[in-house]
C-alpha positions as CSV (number, residue, x, y, z in Angstrom):
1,X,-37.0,-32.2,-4.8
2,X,-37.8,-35.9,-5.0
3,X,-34.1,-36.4,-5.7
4,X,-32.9,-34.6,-2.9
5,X,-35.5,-36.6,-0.8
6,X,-34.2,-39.9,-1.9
7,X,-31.2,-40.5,0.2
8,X,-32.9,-39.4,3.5
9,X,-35.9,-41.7,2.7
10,X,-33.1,-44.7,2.1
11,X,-31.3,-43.7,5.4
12,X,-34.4,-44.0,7.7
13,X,-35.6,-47.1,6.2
14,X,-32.4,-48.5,6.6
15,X,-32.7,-47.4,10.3
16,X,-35.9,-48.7,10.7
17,X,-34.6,-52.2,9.6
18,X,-31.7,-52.0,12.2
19,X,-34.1,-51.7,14.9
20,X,-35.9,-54.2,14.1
21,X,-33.1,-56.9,14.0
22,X,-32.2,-55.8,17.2
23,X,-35.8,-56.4,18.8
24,X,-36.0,-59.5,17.4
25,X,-32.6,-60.7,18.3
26,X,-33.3,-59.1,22.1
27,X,-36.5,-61.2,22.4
28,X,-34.9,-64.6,20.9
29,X,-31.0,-64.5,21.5
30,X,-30.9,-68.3,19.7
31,X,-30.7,-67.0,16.1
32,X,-31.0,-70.9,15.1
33,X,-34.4,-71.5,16.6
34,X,-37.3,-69.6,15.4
35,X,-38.9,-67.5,18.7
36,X,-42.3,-67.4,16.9
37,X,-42.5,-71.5,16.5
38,X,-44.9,-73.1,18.7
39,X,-43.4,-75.1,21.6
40,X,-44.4,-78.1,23.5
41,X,-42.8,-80.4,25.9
42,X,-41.3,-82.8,23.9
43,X,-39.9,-79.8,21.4
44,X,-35.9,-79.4,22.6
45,X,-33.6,-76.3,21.4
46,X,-30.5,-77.1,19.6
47,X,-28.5,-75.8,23.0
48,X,-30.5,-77.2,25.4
49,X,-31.6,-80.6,23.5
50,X,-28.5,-82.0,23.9
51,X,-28.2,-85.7,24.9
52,X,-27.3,-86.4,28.4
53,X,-24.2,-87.8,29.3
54,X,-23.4,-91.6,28.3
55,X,-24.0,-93.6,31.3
56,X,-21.5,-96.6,31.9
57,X,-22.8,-99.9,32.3
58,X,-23.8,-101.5,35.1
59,X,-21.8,-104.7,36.1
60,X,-22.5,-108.0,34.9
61,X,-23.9,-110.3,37.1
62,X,-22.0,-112.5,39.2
63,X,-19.0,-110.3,39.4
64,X,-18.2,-107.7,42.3
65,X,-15.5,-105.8,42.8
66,X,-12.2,-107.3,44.9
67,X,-11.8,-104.5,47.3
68,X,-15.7,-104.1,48.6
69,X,-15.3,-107.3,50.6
70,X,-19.4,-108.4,50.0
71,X,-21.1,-110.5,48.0
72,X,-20.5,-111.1,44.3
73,X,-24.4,-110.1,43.3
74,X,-27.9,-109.6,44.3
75,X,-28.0,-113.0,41.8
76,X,-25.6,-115.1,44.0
77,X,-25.7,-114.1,47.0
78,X,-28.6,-116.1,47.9
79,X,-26.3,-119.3,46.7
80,X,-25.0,-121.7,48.8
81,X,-22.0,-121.7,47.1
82,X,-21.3,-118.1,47.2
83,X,-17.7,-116.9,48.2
84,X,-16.6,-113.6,49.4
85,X,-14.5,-112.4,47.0
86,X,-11.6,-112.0,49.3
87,X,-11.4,-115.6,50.1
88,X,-11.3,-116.7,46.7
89,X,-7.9,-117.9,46.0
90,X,-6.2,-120.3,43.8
91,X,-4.6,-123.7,45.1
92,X,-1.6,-123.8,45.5
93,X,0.8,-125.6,43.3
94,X,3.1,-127.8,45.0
95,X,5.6,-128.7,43.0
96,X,5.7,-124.9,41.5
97,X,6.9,-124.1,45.1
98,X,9.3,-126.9,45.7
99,X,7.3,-128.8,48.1
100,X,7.6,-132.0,45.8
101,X,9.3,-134.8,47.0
102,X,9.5,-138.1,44.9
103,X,8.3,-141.3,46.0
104,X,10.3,-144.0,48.4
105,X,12.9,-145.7,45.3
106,X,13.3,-149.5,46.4
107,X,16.7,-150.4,46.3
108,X,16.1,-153.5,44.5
109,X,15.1,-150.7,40.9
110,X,18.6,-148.6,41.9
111,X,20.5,-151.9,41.3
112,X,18.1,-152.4,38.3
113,X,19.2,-149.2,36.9
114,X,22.9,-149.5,37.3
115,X,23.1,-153.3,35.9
116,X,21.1,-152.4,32.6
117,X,23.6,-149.0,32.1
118,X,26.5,-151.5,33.1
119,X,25.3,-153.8,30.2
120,X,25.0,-151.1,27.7
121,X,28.3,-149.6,28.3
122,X,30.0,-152.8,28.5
123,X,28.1,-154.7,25.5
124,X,27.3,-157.6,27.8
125,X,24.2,-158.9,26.7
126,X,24.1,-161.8,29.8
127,X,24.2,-159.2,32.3
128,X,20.9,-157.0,29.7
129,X,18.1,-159.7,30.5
130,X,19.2,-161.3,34.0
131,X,16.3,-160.1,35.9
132,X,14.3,-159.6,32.5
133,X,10.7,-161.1,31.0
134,X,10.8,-163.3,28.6
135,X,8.8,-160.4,26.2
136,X,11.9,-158.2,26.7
137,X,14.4,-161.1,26.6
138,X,12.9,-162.0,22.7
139,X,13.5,-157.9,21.9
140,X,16.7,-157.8,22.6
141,X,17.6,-160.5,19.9
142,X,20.8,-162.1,18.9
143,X,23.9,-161.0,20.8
144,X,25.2,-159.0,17.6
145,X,21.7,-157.2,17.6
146,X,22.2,-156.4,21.1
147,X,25.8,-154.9,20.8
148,X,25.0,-152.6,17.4
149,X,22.5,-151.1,19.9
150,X,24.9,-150.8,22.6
151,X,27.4,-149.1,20.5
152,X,25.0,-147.1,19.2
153,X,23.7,-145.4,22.5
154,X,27.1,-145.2,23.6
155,X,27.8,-143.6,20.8
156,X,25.3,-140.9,21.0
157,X,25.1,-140.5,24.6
158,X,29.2,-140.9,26.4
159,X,27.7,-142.9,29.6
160,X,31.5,-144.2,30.4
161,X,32.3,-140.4,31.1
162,X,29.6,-140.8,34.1
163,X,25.9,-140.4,35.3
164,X,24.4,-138.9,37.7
165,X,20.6,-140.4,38.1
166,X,18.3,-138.2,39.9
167,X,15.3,-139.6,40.6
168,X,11.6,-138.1,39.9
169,X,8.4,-140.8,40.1
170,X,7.0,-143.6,39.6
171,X,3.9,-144.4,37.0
172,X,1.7,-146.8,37.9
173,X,0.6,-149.1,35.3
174,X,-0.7,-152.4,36.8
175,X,0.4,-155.1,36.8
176,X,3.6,-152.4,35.6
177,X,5.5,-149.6,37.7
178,X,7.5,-147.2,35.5
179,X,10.5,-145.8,37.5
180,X,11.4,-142.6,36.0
181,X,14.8,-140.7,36.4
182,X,16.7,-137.2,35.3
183,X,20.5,-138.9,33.8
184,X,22.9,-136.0,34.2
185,X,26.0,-136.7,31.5
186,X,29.4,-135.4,32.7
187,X,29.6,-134.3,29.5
188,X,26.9,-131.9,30.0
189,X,24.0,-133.2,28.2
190,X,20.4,-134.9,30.1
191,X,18.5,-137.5,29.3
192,X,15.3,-139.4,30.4
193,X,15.3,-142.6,31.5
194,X,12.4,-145.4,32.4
195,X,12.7,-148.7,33.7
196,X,9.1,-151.0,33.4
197,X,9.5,-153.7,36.3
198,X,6.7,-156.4,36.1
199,X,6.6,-158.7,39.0
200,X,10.1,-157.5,39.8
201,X,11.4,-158.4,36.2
202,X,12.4,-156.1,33.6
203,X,9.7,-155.4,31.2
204,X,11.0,-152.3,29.6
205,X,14.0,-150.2,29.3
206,X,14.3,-146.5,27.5
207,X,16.8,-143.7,27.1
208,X,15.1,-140.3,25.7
Protein backbone atom coordinates (compact mmCIF):
# COMPACT_ATOMS: atom_id res chain seq x y z
CA UNK A 1 0.00 0.00 0.00
CA UNK A 2 2.68 2.52 1.04
CA UNK A 3 4.50 1.57 -2.25
CA UNK A 4 1.73 2.14 -4.39
CA UNK A 5 1.15 5.49 -2.45
CA UNK A 6 4.64 6.68 -3.15
CA UNK A 7 4.58 7.92 -6.60
CA UNK A 8 1.24 9.96 -6.14
CA UNK A 9 2.67 11.54 -2.90
CA UNK A 10 6.01 12.56 -5.16
CA UNK A 11 3.67 13.88 -7.92
CA UNK A 12 1.66 16.32 -5.74
CA UNK A 13 4.56 17.62 -3.92
CA UNK A 14 6.27 18.16 -6.98
CA UNK A 15 3.02 20.09 -7.99
CA UNK A 16 2.93 21.93 -4.95
CA UNK A 17 6.50 23.21 -5.65
CA UNK A 18 5.49 24.36 -9.22
CA UNK A 19 2.95 26.58 -7.78
CA UNK A 20 4.83 28.00 -5.67
CA UNK A 21 7.65 29.22 -8.10
CA UNK A 22 5.08 30.59 -10.02
CA UNK A 23 3.54 32.85 -7.17
CA UNK A 24 6.65 33.98 -6.33
CA UNK A 25 7.84 34.76 -9.71
CA UNK A 26 4.14 36.56 -10.37
CA UNK A 27 4.76 38.79 -7.32
CA UNK A 28 8.61 39.69 -8.12
CA UNK A 29 9.14 39.27 -12.06
CA UNK A 30 13.07 40.53 -11.34
CA UNK A 31 14.41 37.00 -10.41
CA UNK A 32 17.85 39.02 -9.58
CA UNK A 33 16.49 41.17 -6.81
CA UNK A 34 15.01 39.56 -3.79
CA UNK A 35 11.07 40.86 -3.45
CA UNK A 36 11.22 40.19 0.35
CA UNK A 37 14.39 42.64 0.91
CA UNK A 38 13.63 45.73 2.53
CA UNK A 39 13.71 48.89 0.38
CA UNK A 40 14.40 52.48 0.87
CA UNK A 41 15.06 55.39 -1.28
CA UNK A 42 18.47 55.26 -1.86
CA UNK A 43 18.23 51.20 -2.61
CA UNK A 44 18.24 51.03 -6.81
CA UNK A 45 17.22 47.58 -8.75
CA UNK A 46 19.76 46.24 -11.11
CA UNK A 47 17.19 47.45 -14.13
CA UNK A 48 16.16 50.50 -12.92
CA UNK A 49 19.62 51.58 -11.02
CA UNK A 50 21.28 52.24 -14.07
CA UNK A 51 23.41 55.36 -14.44
CA UNK A 52 22.00 58.15 -16.29
CA UNK A 53 23.25 59.10 -19.46
CA UNK A 54 26.92 60.78 -19.67
CA UNK A 55 26.39 64.46 -19.95
CA UNK A 56 28.90 66.36 -22.29
CA UNK A 57 30.65 69.14 -20.96
CA UNK A 58 29.90 72.47 -20.84
CA UNK A 59 32.12 74.89 -22.81
CA UNK A 60 35.10 76.39 -21.60
CA UNK A 61 35.11 79.80 -20.84
CA UNK A 62 35.95 82.32 -23.13
CA UNK A 63 34.96 80.43 -26.16
CA UNK A 64 31.49 80.62 -27.97
CA UNK A 65 30.45 79.17 -30.88
CA UNK A 66 31.11 81.00 -34.50
CA UNK A 67 27.61 80.80 -35.86
CA UNK A 68 25.55 82.23 -32.61
CA UNK A 69 26.77 85.74 -33.41
CA UNK A 70 26.86 86.89 -29.29
CA UNK A 71 29.24 87.14 -26.95
CA UNK A 72 32.12 84.82 -26.24
CA UNK A 73 31.00 84.20 -22.30
CA UNK A 74 29.12 85.26 -19.32
CA UNK A 75 33.11 85.76 -18.28
CA UNK A 76 33.88 88.28 -21.09
CA UNK A 77 31.32 89.69 -22.03
CA UNK A 78 31.49 92.31 -19.42
CA UNK A 79 35.12 93.14 -20.98
CA UNK A 80 36.01 96.00 -22.75
CA UNK A 81 37.81 94.18 -25.09
CA UNK A 82 35.34 91.70 -25.98
CA UNK A 83 34.69 90.92 -29.76
CA UNK A 84 31.76 89.36 -31.41
CA UNK A 85 32.99 86.39 -32.71
CA UNK A 86 32.00 87.23 -36.20
CA UNK A 87 34.16 90.17 -36.40
CA UNK A 88 37.19 88.49 -35.36
CA UNK A 89 39.35 88.11 -38.26
CA UNK A 90 42.96 87.81 -39.02
CA UNK A 91 45.09 90.74 -40.71
CA UNK A 92 45.66 90.49 -43.75
CA UNK A 93 48.99 89.66 -45.17
CA UNK A 94 50.18 91.83 -47.71
CA UNK A 95 52.72 90.49 -49.40
CA UNK A 96 50.91 86.89 -49.23
CA UNK A 97 48.39 88.74 -51.62
CA UNK A 98 50.72 90.54 -53.87
CA UNK A 99 50.06 93.93 -52.63
CA UNK A 100 53.94 94.32 -51.97
CA UNK A 101 55.72 96.75 -53.76
CA UNK A 102 59.47 97.46 -53.09
CA UNK A 103 60.82 100.60 -52.15
CA UNK A 104 61.92 103.71 -54.60
CA UNK A 105 65.73 102.18 -55.95
CA UNK A 106 67.99 105.47 -56.41
CA UNK A 107 69.64 105.30 -59.55
CA UNK A 108 72.85 106.20 -58.23
CA UNK A 109 72.77 101.94 -56.26
CA UNK A 110 71.46 100.55 -60.05
CA UNK A 111 74.77 101.98 -61.49
CA UNK A 112 76.43 100.61 -58.22
CA UNK A 113 75.16 97.27 -58.98
CA UNK A 114 76.16 96.99 -62.59
CA UNK A 115 79.88 98.49 -62.11
CA UNK A 116 80.74 95.92 -59.17
CA UNK A 117 79.18 92.87 -61.65
CA UNK A 118 81.18 94.64 -64.55
CA UNK A 119 84.36 94.38 -62.35
CA UNK A 120 83.83 90.82 -61.37
CA UNK A 121 83.22 89.64 -64.86
CA UNK A 122 85.93 91.57 -66.28
CA UNK A 123 88.64 91.00 -63.35
CA UNK A 124 89.20 94.82 -63.18
CA UNK A 125 90.05 95.52 -59.81
CA UNK A 126 90.17 99.69 -60.58
CA UNK A 127 86.71 99.67 -61.56
CA UNK A 128 85.88 97.05 -57.84
CA UNK A 129 86.64 99.98 -55.25
CA UNK A 130 85.93 103.31 -57.29
CA UNK A 131 83.06 104.45 -55.19
CA UNK A 132 84.39 102.06 -52.31
CA UNK A 133 85.47 102.70 -48.33
CA UNK A 134 88.55 102.44 -47.48
CA UNK A 135 87.38 99.15 -45.03
CA UNK A 136 86.28 97.50 -48.24
CA UNK A 137 89.13 98.80 -50.39
CA UNK A 138 91.85 96.94 -47.68
CA UNK A 139 89.43 93.49 -48.26
CA UNK A 140 89.81 93.35 -51.54
CA UNK A 141 93.66 93.04 -51.30
CA UNK A 142 96.32 92.69 -53.94
CA UNK A 143 95.21 92.73 -57.52
CA UNK A 144 96.03 88.88 -57.84
CA UNK A 145 93.73 88.31 -54.62
CA UNK A 146 91.11 90.25 -56.33
CA UNK A 147 91.18 88.27 -59.67
CA UNK A 148 91.30 84.45 -58.01
CA UNK A 149 88.00 85.75 -56.56
CA UNK A 150 86.71 86.99 -59.72
CA UNK A 151 87.49 83.88 -61.51
CA UNK A 152 86.21 82.05 -58.94
CA UNK A 153 82.57 83.54 -58.87
CA UNK A 154 82.56 83.55 -62.51
CA UNK A 155 83.32 80.29 -62.33
CA UNK A 156 80.55 79.10 -60.16
CA UNK A 157 77.97 81.50 -61.20
CA UNK A 158 78.20 82.25 -65.60
CA UNK A 159 77.29 86.11 -65.08
CA UNK A 160 78.80 86.86 -68.85
CA UNK A 161 75.74 84.67 -70.08
CA UNK A 162 73.41 87.58 -68.49
CA UNK A 163 71.43 88.88 -65.40
CA UNK A 164 68.45 89.89 -64.85
CA UNK A 165 68.34 91.90 -61.24
CA UNK A 166 64.97 92.19 -59.78
CA UNK A 167 64.79 94.28 -57.06
CA UNK A 168 63.20 93.44 -53.46
CA UNK A 169 64.24 96.02 -50.36
CA UNK A 170 66.21 97.83 -48.71
CA UNK A 171 67.61 97.18 -44.82
CA UNK A 172 68.22 99.77 -42.89
CA UNK A 173 71.23 99.68 -40.87
CA UNK A 174 72.47 103.22 -39.96
CA UNK A 175 74.71 104.87 -40.85
CA UNK A 176 74.31 101.55 -43.58
CA UNK A 177 71.40 100.76 -46.22
CA UNK A 178 71.59 97.25 -47.61
CA UNK A 179 70.08 97.10 -51.12
CA UNK A 180 68.87 93.73 -51.70
CA UNK A 181 68.09 92.13 -55.22
CA UNK A 182 66.68 88.62 -56.86
CA UNK A 183 69.83 87.84 -59.91
CA UNK A 184 68.13 85.73 -62.47
CA UNK A 185 71.11 83.74 -64.47
CA UNK A 186 70.27 83.06 -68.18
CA UNK A 187 71.53 79.93 -67.39
CA UNK A 188 68.77 79.21 -65.15
CA UNK A 189 70.05 79.38 -61.79
CA UNK A 190 69.16 82.57 -58.87
CA UNK A 191 71.11 84.07 -56.66
CA UNK A 192 70.99 86.81 -53.83
CA UNK A 193 72.66 89.70 -54.02
CA UNK A 194 73.45 92.79 -51.36
CA UNK A 195 75.16 95.90 -51.85
CA UNK A 196 76.04 97.95 -48.16
CA UNK A 197 76.36 101.75 -49.31
CA UNK A 198 77.77 103.96 -46.48
CA UNK A 199 77.65 107.60 -47.14
CA UNK A 200 77.16 106.76 -50.75
CA UNK A 201 80.38 104.50 -50.76
CA UNK A 202 80.60 100.90 -51.08
CA UNK A 203 80.91 99.22 -47.82
CA UNK A 204 79.89 95.70 -48.72
CA UNK A 205 79.31 93.55 -51.59
CA UNK A 206 77.79 89.68 -51.51
CA UNK A 207 76.60 87.07 -53.97
CA UNK A 208 74.51 84.06 -52.06
Amino acid sequence: MEKSLKPVMEGLFALGMLAACTTAMAANPNPLVDGNAPTTSNSKSVTQGAPAPYKQAQEPLGYAPADTGTSASAATAGSPDAVEPSARKLNPNPIGQGAYQPPPLPAHVKVDLHRLLEALMTGNQRLWIEHATPPFRQATGSPSRFAAMAHALTSRYDLKSGWHADFLTILNNPPMKTYVWRLRLNDGRQLLATLTLQQGHVAGFYLL
